[in-house]
VEXPA-810047 format. One record per residue (C-alpha): residue in three letters; z, x, y. Coordinates in steps of 0.1 Angstrom, whole numbers, padded with zeros to 4 digits, always signed. Layout:
AlaZXY...
END
This chain:
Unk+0691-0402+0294Unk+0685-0367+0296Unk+0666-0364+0261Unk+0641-0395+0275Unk+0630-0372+0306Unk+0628-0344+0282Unk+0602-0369+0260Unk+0583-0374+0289Unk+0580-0339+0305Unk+0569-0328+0271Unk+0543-0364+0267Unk+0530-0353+0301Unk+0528-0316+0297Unk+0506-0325+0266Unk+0484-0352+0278Unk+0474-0331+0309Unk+0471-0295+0285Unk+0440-0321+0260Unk+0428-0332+0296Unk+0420-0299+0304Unk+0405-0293+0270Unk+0366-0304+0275Unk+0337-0310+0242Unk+0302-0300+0252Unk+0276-0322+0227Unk+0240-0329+0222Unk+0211-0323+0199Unk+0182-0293+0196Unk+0150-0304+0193Unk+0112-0295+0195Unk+0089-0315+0208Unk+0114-0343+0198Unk+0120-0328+0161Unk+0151-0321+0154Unk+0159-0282+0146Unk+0186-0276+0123Unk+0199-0236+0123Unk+0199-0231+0163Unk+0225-0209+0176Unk+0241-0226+0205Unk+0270-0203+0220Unk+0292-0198+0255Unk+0276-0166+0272Unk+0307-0138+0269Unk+0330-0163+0253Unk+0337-0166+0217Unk+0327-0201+0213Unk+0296-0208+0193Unk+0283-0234+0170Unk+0247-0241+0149Unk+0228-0272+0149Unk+0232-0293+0120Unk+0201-0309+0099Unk+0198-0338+0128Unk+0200-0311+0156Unk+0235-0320+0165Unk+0255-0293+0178Unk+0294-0295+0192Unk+0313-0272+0210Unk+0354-0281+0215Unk+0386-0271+0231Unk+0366-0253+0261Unk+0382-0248+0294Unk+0377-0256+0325Unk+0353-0233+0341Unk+0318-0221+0350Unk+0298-0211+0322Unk+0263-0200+0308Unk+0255-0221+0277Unk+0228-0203+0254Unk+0205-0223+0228Unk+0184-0198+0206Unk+0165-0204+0174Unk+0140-0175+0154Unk+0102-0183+0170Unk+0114-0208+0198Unk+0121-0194+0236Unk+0158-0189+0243Unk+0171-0218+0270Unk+0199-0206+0295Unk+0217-0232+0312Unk+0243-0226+0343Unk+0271-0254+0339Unk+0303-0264+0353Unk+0329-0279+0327Unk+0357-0301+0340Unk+0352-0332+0317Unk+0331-0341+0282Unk+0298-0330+0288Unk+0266-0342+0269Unk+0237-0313+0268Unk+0205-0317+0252Unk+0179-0290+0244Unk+0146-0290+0240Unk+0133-0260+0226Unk+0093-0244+0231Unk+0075-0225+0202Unk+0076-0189+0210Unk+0045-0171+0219Unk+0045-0141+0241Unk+0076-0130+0239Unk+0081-0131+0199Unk+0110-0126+0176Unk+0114-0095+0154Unk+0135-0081+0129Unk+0123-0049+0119Unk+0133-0025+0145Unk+0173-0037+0144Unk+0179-0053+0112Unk+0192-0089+0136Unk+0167-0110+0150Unk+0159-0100+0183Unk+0132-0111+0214Unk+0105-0086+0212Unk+0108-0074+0249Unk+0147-0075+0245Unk+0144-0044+0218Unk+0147-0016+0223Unk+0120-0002+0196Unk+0086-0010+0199Unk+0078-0040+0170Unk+0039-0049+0170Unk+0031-0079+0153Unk+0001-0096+0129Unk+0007-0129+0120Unk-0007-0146+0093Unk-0033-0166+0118Unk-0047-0136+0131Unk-0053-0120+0094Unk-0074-0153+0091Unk-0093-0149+0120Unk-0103-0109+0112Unk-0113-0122+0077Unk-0085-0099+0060Unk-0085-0099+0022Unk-0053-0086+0017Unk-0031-0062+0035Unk-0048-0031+0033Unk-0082-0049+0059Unk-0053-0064+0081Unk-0030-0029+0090Unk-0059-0016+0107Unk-0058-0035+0133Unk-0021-0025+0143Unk-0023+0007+0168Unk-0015+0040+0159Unk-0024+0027+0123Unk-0053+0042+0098Unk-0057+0028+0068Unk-0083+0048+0047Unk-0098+0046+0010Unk-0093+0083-0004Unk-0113+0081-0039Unk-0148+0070-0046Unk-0143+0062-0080Unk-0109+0039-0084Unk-0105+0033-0039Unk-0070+0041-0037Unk-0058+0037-0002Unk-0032+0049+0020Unk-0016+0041+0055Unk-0016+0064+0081Unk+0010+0059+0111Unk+0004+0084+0142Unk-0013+0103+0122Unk+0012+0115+0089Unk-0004+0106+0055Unk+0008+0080+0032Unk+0038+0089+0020Unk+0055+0089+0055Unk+0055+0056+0057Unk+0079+0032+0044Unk+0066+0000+0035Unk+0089-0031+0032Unk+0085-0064+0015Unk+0106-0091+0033Unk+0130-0060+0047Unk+0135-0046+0011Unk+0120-0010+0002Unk+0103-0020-0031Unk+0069-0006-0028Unk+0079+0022-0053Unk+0051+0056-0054Unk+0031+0039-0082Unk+0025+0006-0063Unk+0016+0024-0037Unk-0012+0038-0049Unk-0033+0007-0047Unk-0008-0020-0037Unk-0018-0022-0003Unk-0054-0041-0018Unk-0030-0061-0044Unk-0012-0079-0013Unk-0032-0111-0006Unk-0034-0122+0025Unk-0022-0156+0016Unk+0010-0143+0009Unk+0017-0131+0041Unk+0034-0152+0070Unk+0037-0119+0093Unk+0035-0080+0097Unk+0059-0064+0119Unk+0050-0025+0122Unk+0071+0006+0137Unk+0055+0036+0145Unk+0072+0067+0146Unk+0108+0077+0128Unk+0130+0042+0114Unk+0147+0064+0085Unk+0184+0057+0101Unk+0179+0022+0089Unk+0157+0023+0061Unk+0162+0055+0048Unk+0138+0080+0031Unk+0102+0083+0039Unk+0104+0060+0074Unk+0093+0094+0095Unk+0061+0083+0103Unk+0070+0050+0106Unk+0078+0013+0088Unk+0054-0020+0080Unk+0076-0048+0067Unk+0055-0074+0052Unk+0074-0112+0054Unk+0063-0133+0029Unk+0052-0169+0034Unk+0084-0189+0043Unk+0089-0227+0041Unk+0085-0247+0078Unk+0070-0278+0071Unk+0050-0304+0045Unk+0014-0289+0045Unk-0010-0272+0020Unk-0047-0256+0022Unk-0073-0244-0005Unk-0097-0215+0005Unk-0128-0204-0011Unk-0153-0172+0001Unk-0178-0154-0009Unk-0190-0119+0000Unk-0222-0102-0005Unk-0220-0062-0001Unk-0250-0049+0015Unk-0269-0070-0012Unk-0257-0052-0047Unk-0224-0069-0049Unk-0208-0103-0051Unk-0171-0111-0049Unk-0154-0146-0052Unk-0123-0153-0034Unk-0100-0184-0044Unk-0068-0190-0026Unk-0044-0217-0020Unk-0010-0222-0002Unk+0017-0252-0002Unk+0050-0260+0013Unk+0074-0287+0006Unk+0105-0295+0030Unk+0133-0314+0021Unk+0138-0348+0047Unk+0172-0328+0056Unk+0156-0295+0062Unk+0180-0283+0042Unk+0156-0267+0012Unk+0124-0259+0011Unk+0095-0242-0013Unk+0063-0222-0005Unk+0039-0215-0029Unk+0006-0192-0034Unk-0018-0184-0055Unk-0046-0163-0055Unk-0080-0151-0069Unk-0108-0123-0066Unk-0138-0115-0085Unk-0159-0080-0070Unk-0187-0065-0089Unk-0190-0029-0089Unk-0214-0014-0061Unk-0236+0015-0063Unk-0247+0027-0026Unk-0265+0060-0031Unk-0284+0043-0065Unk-0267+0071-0093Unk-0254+0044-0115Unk-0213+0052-0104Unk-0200+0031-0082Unk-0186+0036-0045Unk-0169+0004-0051Unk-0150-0010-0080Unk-0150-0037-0103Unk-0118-0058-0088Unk-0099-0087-0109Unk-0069-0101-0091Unk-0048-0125-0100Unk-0016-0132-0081Unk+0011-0159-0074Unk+0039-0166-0060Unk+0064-0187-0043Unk+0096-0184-0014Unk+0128-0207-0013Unk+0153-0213+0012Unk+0187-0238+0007Unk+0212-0243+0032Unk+0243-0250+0016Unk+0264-0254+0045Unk+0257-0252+0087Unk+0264-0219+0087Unk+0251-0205+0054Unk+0217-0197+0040Unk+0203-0189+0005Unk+0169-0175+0001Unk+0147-0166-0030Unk+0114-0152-0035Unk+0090-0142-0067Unk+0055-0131-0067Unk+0033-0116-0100Unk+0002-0097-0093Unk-0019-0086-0118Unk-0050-0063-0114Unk-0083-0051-0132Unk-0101-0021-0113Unk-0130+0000-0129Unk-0148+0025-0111Unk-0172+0055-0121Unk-0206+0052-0147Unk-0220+0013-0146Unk-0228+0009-0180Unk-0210-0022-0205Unk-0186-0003-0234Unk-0154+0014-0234Unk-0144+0034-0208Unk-0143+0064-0226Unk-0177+0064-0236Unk-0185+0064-0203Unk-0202+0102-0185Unk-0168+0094-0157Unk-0144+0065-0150Unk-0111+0051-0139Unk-0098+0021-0155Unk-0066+0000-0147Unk-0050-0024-0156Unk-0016-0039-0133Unk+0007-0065-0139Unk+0032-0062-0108Unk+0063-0085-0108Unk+0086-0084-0074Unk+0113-0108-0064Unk+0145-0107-0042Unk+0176-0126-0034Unk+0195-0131+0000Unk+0227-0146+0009Unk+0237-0152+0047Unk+0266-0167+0059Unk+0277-0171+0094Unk+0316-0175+0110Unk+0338-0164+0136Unk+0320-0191+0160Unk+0289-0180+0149Unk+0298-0148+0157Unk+0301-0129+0126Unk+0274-0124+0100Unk+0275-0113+0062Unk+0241-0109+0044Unk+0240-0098+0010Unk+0208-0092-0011Unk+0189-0080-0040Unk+0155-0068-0049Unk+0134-0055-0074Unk+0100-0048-0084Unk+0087-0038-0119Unk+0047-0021-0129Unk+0034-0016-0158Unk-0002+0001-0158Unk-0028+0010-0185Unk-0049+0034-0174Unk-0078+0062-0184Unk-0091+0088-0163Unk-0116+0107-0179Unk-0151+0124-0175Unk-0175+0129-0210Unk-0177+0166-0222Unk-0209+0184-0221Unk-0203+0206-0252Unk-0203+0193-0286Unk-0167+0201-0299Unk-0149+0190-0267Unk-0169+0156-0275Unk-0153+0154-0312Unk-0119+0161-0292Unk-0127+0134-0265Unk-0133+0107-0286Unk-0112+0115-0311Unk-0079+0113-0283Unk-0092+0098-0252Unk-0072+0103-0222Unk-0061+0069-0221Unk-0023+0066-0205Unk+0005+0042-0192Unk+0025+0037-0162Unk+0055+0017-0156Unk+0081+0015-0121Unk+0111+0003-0117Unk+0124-0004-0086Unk+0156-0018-0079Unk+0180-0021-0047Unk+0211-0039-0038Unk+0234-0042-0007Unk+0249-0055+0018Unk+0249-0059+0055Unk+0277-0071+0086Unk+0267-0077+0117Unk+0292-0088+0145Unk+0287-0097+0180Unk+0314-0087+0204Unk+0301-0110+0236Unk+0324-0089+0267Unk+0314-0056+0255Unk+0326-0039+0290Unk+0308-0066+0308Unk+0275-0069+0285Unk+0272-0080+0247Unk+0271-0058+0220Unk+0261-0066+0181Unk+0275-0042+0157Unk+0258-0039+0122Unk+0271-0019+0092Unk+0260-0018+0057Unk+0255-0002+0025Unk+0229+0000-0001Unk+0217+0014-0031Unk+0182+0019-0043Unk+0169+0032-0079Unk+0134+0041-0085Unk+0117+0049-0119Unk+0080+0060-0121Unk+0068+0071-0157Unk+0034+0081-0159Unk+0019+0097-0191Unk-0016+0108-0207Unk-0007+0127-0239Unk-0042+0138-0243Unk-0043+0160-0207Unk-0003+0168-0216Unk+0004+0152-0180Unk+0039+0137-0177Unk+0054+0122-0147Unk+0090+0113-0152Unk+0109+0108-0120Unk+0141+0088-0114Unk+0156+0087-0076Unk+0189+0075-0066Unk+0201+0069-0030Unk+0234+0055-0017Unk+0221+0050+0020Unk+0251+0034+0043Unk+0240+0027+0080Unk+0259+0016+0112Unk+0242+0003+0145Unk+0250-0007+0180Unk+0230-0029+0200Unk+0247-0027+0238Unk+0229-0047+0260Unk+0246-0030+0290Unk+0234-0052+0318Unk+0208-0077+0315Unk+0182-0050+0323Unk+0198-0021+0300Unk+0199-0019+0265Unk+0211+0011+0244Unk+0201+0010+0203Unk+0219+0038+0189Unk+0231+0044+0151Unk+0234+0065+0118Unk+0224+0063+0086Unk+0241+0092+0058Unk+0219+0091+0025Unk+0232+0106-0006Unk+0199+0112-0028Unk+0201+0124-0063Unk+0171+0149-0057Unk+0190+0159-0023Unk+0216+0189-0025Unk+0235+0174+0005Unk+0244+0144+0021Unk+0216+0137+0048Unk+0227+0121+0083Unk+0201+0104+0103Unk+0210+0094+0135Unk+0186+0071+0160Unk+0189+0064+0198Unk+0166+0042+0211Unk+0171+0031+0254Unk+0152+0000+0271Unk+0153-0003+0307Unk+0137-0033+0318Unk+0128-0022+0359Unk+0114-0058+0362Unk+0108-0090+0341Unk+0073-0081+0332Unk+0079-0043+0328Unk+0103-0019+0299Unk+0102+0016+0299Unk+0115+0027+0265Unk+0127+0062+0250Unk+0137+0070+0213Unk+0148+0096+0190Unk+0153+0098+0153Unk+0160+0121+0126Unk+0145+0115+0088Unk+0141+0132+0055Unk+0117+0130+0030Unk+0131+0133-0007Unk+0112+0163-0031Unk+0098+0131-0050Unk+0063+0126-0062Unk+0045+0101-0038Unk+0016+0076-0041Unk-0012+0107-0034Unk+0006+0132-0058Unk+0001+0106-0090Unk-0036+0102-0082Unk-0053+0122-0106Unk-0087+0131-0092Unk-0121+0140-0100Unk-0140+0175-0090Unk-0161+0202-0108Unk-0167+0184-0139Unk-0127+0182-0144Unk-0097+0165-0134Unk-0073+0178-0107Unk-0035+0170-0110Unk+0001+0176-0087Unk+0031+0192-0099Unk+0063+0200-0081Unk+0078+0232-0069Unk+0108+0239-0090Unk+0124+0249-0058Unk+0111+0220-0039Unk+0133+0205-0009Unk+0136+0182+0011Unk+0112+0177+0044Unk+0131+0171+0080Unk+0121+0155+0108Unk+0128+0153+0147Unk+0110+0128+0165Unk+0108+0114+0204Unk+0089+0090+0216Unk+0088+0073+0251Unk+0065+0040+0267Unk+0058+0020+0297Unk+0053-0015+0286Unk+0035-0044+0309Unk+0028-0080+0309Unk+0015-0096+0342Unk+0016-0129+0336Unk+0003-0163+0358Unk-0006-0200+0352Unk-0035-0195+0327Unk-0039-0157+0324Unk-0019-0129+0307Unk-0024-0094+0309Unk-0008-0061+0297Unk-0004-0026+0286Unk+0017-0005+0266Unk+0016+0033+0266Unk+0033+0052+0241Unk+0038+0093+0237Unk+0050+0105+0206Unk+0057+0140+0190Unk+0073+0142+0157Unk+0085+0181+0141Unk+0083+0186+0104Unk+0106+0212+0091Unk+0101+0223+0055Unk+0065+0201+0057Unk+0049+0196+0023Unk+0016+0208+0012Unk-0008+0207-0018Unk-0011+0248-0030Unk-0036+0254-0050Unk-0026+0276-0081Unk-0053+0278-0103Unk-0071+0257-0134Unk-0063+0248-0170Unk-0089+0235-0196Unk-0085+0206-0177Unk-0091+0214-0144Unk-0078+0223-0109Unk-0041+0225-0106Unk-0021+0217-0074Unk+0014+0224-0068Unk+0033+0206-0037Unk+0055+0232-0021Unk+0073+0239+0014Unk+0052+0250+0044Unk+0064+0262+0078Unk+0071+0239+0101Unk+0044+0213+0115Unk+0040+0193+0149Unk+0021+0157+0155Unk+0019+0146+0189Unk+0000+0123+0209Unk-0005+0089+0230Unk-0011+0058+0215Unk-0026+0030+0243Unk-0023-0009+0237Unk-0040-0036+0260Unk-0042-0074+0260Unk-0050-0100+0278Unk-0050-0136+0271Unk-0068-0167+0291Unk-0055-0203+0292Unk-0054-0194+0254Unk-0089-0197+0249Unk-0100-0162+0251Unk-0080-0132+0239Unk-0086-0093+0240Unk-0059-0068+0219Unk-0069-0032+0214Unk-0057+0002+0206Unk-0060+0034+0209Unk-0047+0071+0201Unk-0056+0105+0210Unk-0035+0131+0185Unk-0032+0163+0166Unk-0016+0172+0137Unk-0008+0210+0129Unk+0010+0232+0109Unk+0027+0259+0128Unk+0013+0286+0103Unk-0021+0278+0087Unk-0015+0273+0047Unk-0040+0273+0018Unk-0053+0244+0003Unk-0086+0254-0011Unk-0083+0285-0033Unk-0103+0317-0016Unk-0111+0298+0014Unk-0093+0307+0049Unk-0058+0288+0054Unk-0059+0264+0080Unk-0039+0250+0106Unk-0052+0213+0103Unk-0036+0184+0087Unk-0068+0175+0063Unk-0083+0138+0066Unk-0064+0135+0100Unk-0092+0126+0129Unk-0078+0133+0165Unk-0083+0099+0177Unk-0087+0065+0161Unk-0087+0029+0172Unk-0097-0005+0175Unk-0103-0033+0191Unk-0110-0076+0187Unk-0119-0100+0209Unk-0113-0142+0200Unk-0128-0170+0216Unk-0105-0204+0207Unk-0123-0229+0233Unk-0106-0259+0218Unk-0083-0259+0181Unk-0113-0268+0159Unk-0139-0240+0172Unk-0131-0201+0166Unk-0153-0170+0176Unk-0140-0137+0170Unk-0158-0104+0174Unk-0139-0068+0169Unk-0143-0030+0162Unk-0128-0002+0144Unk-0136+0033+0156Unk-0128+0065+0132Unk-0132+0099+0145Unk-0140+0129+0129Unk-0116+0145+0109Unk-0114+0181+0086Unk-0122+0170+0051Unk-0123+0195+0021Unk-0153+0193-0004Unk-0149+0208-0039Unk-0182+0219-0056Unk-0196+0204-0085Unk-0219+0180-0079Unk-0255+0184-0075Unk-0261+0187-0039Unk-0225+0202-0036Unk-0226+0242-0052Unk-0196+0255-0032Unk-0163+0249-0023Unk-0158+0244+0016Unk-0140+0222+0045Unk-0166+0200+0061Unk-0161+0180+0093Unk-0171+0143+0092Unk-0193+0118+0112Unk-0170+0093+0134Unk-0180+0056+0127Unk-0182+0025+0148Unk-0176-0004+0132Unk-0180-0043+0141Unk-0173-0067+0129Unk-0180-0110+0139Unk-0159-0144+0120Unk-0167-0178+0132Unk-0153-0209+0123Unk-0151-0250+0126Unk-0128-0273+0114Unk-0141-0315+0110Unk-0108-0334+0110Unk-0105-0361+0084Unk-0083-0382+0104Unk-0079-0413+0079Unk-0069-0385+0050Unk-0047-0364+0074Unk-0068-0335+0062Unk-0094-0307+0080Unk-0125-0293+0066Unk-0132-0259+0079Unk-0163-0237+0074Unk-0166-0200+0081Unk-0191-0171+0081Unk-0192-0136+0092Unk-0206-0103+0089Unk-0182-0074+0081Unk-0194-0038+0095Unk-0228-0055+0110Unk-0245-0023+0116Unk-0238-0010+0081Unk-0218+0022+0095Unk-0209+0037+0061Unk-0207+0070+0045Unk-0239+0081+0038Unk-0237+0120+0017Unk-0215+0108-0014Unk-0212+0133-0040Unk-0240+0119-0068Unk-0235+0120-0112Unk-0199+0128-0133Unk-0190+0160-0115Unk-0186+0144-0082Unk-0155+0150-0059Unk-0140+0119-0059Unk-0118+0128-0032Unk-0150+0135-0006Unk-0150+0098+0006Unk-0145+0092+0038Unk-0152+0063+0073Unk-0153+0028+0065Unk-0141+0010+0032Unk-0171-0012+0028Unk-0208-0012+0037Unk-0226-0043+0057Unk-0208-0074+0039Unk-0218-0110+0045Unk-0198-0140+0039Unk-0188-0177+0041Unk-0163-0200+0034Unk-0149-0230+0030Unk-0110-0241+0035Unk-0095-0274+0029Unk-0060-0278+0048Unk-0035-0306+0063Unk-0033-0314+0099
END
């Protein structure tokens, strides 16, 4: 008798502990499409789950109790829902695009809401490139604030990115998160970026290098890559004229397939441009080059499981630039030139898998990028014997880069973090970069391999809902490095109100005794060539940096408006400079060494303001100065200066679009450089002396319109555009004339008055 009770107190204690065991179900969707991927989780609890391919999602064995279900997906707004379990529940989302409040990944390394990090992430996506008429990624970065980008030769165009004003080579430039835009490729792989192959650019300013490393002091632009969303494709062709003495043909064409389970997916690019060479001040060598680019690409994804994601991409770019004398033969026959030839090969691999209730993340990846350049830099000898020995052993050369990086990342969300959330990440990862650059006949040699073993640790403590601390480490062991360098970042966000953050960072970062994108640009002046070697006792460059901002977004049925103002002051210990140390039978001779220390400061101002999404106003501005603390010499017997060279004291821009219904699209905007301390080296004609010159500021504006016919019955648009690029023709207008020219004196916008049109072909 007694056992039967016993059977039945244990039947009963059982029944009632599954009846207090509860299953919260339902599907995500958008607009009635199913998403599959969505994070759907039990605010401070454990308990999480991701949507599966038909948006269902299932939660079990929750208790009863009161709780704050979260559904959040990357570029949809986060849903919060207040709910009281005490039975099965059934819960549906419904999820909107994101628009305002965006999704980044670059200032944490985790996907985070824009206004929820605590580091300032601006963002280009790729419709706005379209709308600004960007060719490739060098036309769209300057319209990001607190960014420059500038074209710092007039016979091959290099360019380089400036962030709060630090050259080039502070920067850290990212493709898809991974640091494989080696020295070489940077030299002119900002123009070898389509703009086709971007989905988005998410830019940093000021110090990132306790996440990413070396060279992030003055700040990081990861580029994402296309990535697969839905069945569509589009064909794009354009022409430009340059101020009437140059034409250039632009083919370009994207397409994405989706699996019906959203499980796997492809995108695919390719790319063409054809420029003529342009002559502006009529001395037969070009301000412009001759540009051939071909480039294609493509980006997978595969889901092999709910929680687990497998991602893939490969582009190859291949470039032909010539620049100098415009005459048809061989380059070295020519009175000066620069010819190259790139073929550019970059790919990378990434593993995700989520567990631990969605809880726990592991990413691994891989990524490489490989150039191979033939090149010749060269100007024709005026006497007789050097001509024998010119053509004889031209100074043709070759390149090639090697850049490879591995690693791997955790990231772990601990959801009652003394009453907030906190998501820890640590990782590890090694990079290796190979630049080779040789021209026998001027007995120039670059050979420079770098290894770093970078590990990183972050925490993301969202204290209360209005408090956020970012703080972190990264220790770097670099081969060209004596010591191990520790890099540590805190970044706060207080949000006062819903529509305000006040933010305050700051970072450490080192710069590796390396040879950068500038140093391997071999240039011309005084009839010669000019070249950069290293200090043997070269070291490494240190950084401190602070930055604080008010951020504000007022925001009401149709109309949007808001500000963001940033101050930022960044020291340089050890800074590098160019040191002029004489000539060979070449020409001038730099040497990179150690200054004294050197200070940039300044404010950086963003506004916008959006109405009813028809008409939309971004613009930026900054006001700031770059010094050295003791003035150093970088033209030999001129007085040292203070000034960093080529840095104006305030920059900006601005754009204005005009969207009044999805077929019609107006857009107007400006770019304003000030003047900046430039150096001049004699040689040319009108140039007899060597001397520092100041430089005009230039206005520039620009106007894109467009109108798509919709070809209902074909499920296909037809869009035409035309513009006018720098309508007032605001260009440099004293360029150094003939072979001895300094092609370094080049300054203000990259292109004259350009006209063009357009035609694009896409699904709807």
């Amino acid at each position: 008798m007694s056992s039967r009770v016993l059977l039945v107190i244990l039947a009963t204690l059982q029944f009632a502990y599954a009846q207090s065991k509860h299953t919260i179900s339902g599907y995500v969707t958008s607009n009635g499409t199913p998403l599959t991927y969505a994070n759907i989780y039990l605010e401070t609890t454990p308990t999480g789950a991701v949507s599966r391919s038909d948006g269902f999602y299932e939660l079990k064995n929750i208790e009863t109790n009161t709780y704050t279900i979260v559904a959040s997906m990357t570029g949809y707004k986060t849903q919060r829902k207040q709910i009281k379990v005490d039975d099965n529940l059934t819960l549906n989302f419904d999820l909107e695009t994101e628009s305002l409040d965006e999704v980044v990944i670059t200032g944490t390394r985790t996907f985070k809401r824009k206004t929820n990090s605590a580091v300032i992430v601006n963002i280009l996506n790729s419709e706005s490139l379209n709308t600004l008429q960007a060719c490739n990624l060098s036309d769209g970065l300057k319209f990001q604030p607190g960014l420059r980008v500038e074209t710092d030769c007039q016979t091959c165009n290099y360019t380089q990115l400036r962030i709060n004003g630090l050259g080039g080579g502070y920067s850290q430039i990212l493709i898809n998160g991974r640091p494989i835009f080696s020295p070489l490729t940077g030299l002119y792989g900002l123009e070898q970026i389509p703009v086709n192959m971007i989905e988005r650019i998410e830019t940093i300013r000021g110090g990132g290098s306790s996440l990413y490393g070396s060279s992030a002091i003055g700040g990081v632009v990861n580029v994402i890559t296309k990535v697969p969303k839905t069945n569509n494709f589009d064909v794009n062709y354009t022409y430009q004229n340059i101020n009437g003495g140059a034409d250039d043909h632009m083919v370009s064409g994207n397409a994405t397939v989706v699996s019906k389970s959203k499980n796997a997916g492809v995108s695919l690019f390719i790319n063409n441009r054809n420029r003529d060479m342009y002559d502006h001040n009529d001395d037969n060598f070009s301000e412009l080059t001759t540009l051939k680019n071909n480039s294609f690409g493509a980006n997978f994804f595969f889901l092999p499981s709910e929680n687990q994601k497998l991602e893939a991409s490969f582009s190859k770019l291949n470039e032909y630039r010539y620049g100098g004398e415009m005459i048809d033969g061989p380059a070295y026959l020519t009175q000066q030139a620069e010819e190259r030839t790139h073929d550019v090969i970059m790919g990378s691999l990434d593993y995700q898998i989520n567990f631990n209730n969605n809880n726990s993340s592991l990413i691994t990846y891989f990524a490489g990028q490989q150039t191979d350049r033939d090149h010749y830099t060269g100007v024709f000898p005026d006497d007789t014997n050097e001509i024998e020995a010119h053509i004889s052993n031209p100074p043709y050369g070759t390149s090639k880069t090697v850049t490879l990086q591995g690693g791997a990342q955790f990231n772990h969300r601990l959801n009652n973090f003394f009453n907030g959330s906190n998501v820890l990440t640590i990782g590890s990862e090694y990079l290796v970069d190979d630049v080779q650059d040789v021209i026998e006949s001027y007995n120039y040699n670059i050979d420079q391999t770098t290894k770093n073993l970078g590990t990183f640790f972050q925490s993301d403590w969202e204290i209360t809902p209005k408090l956020n601390l970012l703080s972190g480490f990264r220790v770097d062991s670099n081969n060209l490095v004596d010591n191990l360098i520790v890099s540590p970042r805190f970044s706060l966000l207080y949000k006062s109100e819903s529509n305000v953050q006040l933010r305050a960072t700051w970072s450490t970062g080192f710069r590796a005794p390396q040879a950068f994108d500038t140093d391997l640009h071999i240039a011309f002046a005084g009839g010669g060539i000019s070249r950069v070697s290293l200090d043997d006792d070269l070291v490494e460059e240190r950084s401190n940096s602070f930055s604080a901002s008010i951020n504000y977004d007022k925001a009401s049925e149709k109309f949007i408006a808001g500000f963001t103002l940033e101050g930022f002051y960044t020291k340089l210990k050890d800074a590098f400079y160019l040191n002029p140390i004489g000539e060979d039978e070449f020409g001038q001779l730099f040497e990179k060494q150690n200054g004294d220390a050197a200070a940039v400061q300044g404010i950086t101002l963003e506004a916008r303001a959006n109405y009813n999404k028809k008409v939309q106003l971004e613009a930026g501005f900054t006001i700031q100065k770059s010094e050295f603390d003791t003035a150093v010499e970088t033209i030999e017997g001129l007085n040292p200066r203070r000034e960093f060279l080529r840095t104006p004291n305030h920059y900006g821009f601005a754009t204005l679009s005009y969207m009044p219904n999805n077929r019609f699209n107006t857009n107007l905007n400006y770019v304003y450089t000030g003047d900046m301390l430039i150096a001049h080296f004699a040689g040319a004609p009108e140039q007899l002396i060597n001397e520092y010159k100041t430089t005009a500021s230039f206005h520039e504006f620009s106007w894109r319109s467009s109108y798509r016919f919709n070809l209902n019955n074909l499920n296909t648009g037809l869009e035409i555009f035309g513009g006018v690029k720098n309508i007032f023709n605001a260009y440099q207008n004293d360029f150094d004339t003939g072979k001895n020219r300094d092609s370094n004196y080049v300054y203000g916008p990259g292109m004259p008055r350009t006209f063009f049109i357009g035609l694009k072909v896409l699904s709807i």
